[in-house]
C-alpha positions as CSV (number, residue, x, y, z in Angstrom):
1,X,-8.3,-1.3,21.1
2,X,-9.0,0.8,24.0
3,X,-6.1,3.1,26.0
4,X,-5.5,0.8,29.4
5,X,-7.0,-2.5,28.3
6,X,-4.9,-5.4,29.0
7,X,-5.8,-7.0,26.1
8,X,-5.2,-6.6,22.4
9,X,-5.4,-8.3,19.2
10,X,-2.2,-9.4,17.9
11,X,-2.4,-10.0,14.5
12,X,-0.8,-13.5,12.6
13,X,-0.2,-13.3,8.7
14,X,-3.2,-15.7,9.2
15,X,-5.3,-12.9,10.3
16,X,-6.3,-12.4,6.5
17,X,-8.0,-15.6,6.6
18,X,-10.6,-14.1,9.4
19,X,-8.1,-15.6,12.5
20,X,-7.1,-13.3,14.7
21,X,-6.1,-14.5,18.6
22,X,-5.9,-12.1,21.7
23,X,-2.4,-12.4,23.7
24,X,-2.7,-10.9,27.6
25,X,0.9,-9.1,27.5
26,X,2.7,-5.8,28.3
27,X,1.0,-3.4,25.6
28,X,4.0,-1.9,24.6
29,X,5.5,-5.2,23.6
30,X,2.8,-6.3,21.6
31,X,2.6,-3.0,19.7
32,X,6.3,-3.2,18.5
33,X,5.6,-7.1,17.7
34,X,2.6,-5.9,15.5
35,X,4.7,-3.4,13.9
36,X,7.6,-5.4,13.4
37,X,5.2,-7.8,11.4
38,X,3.5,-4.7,9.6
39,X,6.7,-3.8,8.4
40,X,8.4,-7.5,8.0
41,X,4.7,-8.3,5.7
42,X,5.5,-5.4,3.5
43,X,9.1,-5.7,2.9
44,X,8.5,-9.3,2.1
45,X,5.7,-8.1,-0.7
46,X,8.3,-5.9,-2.2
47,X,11.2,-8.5,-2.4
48,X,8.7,-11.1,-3.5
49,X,8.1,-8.5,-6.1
50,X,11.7,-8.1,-7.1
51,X,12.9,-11.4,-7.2
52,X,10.1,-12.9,-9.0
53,X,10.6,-10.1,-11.7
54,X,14.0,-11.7,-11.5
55,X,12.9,-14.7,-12.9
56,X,9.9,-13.3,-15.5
57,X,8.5,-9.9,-15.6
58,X,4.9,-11.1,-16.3
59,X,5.0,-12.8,-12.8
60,X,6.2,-9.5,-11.1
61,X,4.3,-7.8,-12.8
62,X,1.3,-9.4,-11.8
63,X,2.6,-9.8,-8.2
64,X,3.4,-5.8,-8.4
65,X,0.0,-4.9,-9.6
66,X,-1.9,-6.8,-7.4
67,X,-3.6,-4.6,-4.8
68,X,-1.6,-6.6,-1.5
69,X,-0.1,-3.0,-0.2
70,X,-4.0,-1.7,-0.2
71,X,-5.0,-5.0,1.3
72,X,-2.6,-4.7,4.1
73,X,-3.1,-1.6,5.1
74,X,-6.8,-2.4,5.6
75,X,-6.2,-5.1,7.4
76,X,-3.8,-3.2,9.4
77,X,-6.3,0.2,9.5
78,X,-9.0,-1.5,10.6
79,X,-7.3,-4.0,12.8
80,X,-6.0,-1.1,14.6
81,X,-9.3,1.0,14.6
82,X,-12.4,-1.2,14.0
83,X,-13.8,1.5,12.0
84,X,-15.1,0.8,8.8
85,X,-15.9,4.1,7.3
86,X,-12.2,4.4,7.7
87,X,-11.6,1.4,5.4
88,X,-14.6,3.1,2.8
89,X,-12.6,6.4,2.7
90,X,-9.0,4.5,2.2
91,X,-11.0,2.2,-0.8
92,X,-12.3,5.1,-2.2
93,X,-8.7,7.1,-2.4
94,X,-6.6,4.2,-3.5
95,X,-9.5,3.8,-6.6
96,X,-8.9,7.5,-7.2
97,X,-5.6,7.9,-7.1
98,X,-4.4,4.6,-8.9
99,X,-5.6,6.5,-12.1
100,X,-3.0,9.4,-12.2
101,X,-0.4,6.8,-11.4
102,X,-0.9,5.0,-14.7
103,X,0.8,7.2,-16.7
104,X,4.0,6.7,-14.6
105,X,3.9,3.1,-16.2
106,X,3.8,3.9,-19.8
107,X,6.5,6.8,-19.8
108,X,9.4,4.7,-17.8
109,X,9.3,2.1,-20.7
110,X,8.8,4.7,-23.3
111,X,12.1,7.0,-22.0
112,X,14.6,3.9,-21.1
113,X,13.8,2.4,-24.5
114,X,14.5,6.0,-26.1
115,X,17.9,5.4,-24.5
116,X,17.2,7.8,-21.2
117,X,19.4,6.6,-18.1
118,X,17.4,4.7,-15.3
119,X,17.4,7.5,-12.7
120,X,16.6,10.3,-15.2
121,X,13.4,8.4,-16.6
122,X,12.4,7.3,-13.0
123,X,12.7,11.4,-11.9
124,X,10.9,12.4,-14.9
125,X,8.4,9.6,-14.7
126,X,7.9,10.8,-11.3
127,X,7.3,13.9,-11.3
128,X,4.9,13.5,-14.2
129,X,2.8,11.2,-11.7
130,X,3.2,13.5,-9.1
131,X,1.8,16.4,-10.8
132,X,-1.1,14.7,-12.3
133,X,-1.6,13.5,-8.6
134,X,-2.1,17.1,-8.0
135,X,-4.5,17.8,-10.9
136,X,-6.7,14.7,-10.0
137,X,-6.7,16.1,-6.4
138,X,-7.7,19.6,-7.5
139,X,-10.3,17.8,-9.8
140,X,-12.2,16.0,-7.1
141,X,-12.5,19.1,-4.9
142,X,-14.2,20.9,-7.9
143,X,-16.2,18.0,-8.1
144,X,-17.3,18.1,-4.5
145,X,-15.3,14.6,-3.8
146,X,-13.3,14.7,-1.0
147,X,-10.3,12.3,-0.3
């Protein structure tokens, strides 16, 4: 999409299946209808999460791991940009960054079966991930990998 073109690619939940259609409209309505359906798509992954986990915990958590908040937001970045190397370097970051996050799910379990309160073993769970976000960071510079 190109500042001052009439027309852009609006994008139906559909899109994933390789369909997207062009709509000739005021630009600055069809970029808060593409946002509102970013945003509607997402927060219907995360209730979807929630209220299967409702219902079984396997089924969210295989609905939680899946990768759907990566796949949107490549769909959405390179809807948006049409550049591919952007899409390589998001690929690459997620990959790295999904290992320091692991921990996060083994210590929750471990502190709220050891009796710790919700909140305090979400904080601490946290900021464990957080600062081994920062060491894997650190890591790849050293390493000549940049994210």
């Amino acid at each position: 999409m190109r500042d001052g073109e009439d027309v852009y690619c609006f994008v139906y939940p559909v899109a994933m299946w390789g369909r997207i259609r062009e709509i000739r409209t005021n630009k600055g309505t069809l970029h808060r209808m593409y946002y509102v359906i970013k945003v509607l798509l997402t927060a219907g992954l995360v209730v979807a999460v929630s209220e299967a986990s409702k219902r079984s915990s396997l089924l969210g958590g295989l609905l939680a791991s899946l990768p759907l908040v990566s796949f949107f937001g490549m769909i959405w970045l390179y809807t948006e940009t049409g550049n591919t190397q952007k899409v390589a370097d998001l690929s690459r970051s997620v990959f790295w960054l999904v290992l320091p996050s692991l921990p996060f799910f083994l210590l929750l379990p471990v502190l709220l079966r050891k009796g710790w309160g919700f909140y305090g073993s979400l904080i601490v769970s946290t900021i464990l991930m957080v600062g081994l976000y920062s060491v894997m960071v650190l890591a790849l510079r050293r390493a000549g990998v940049e994210l």
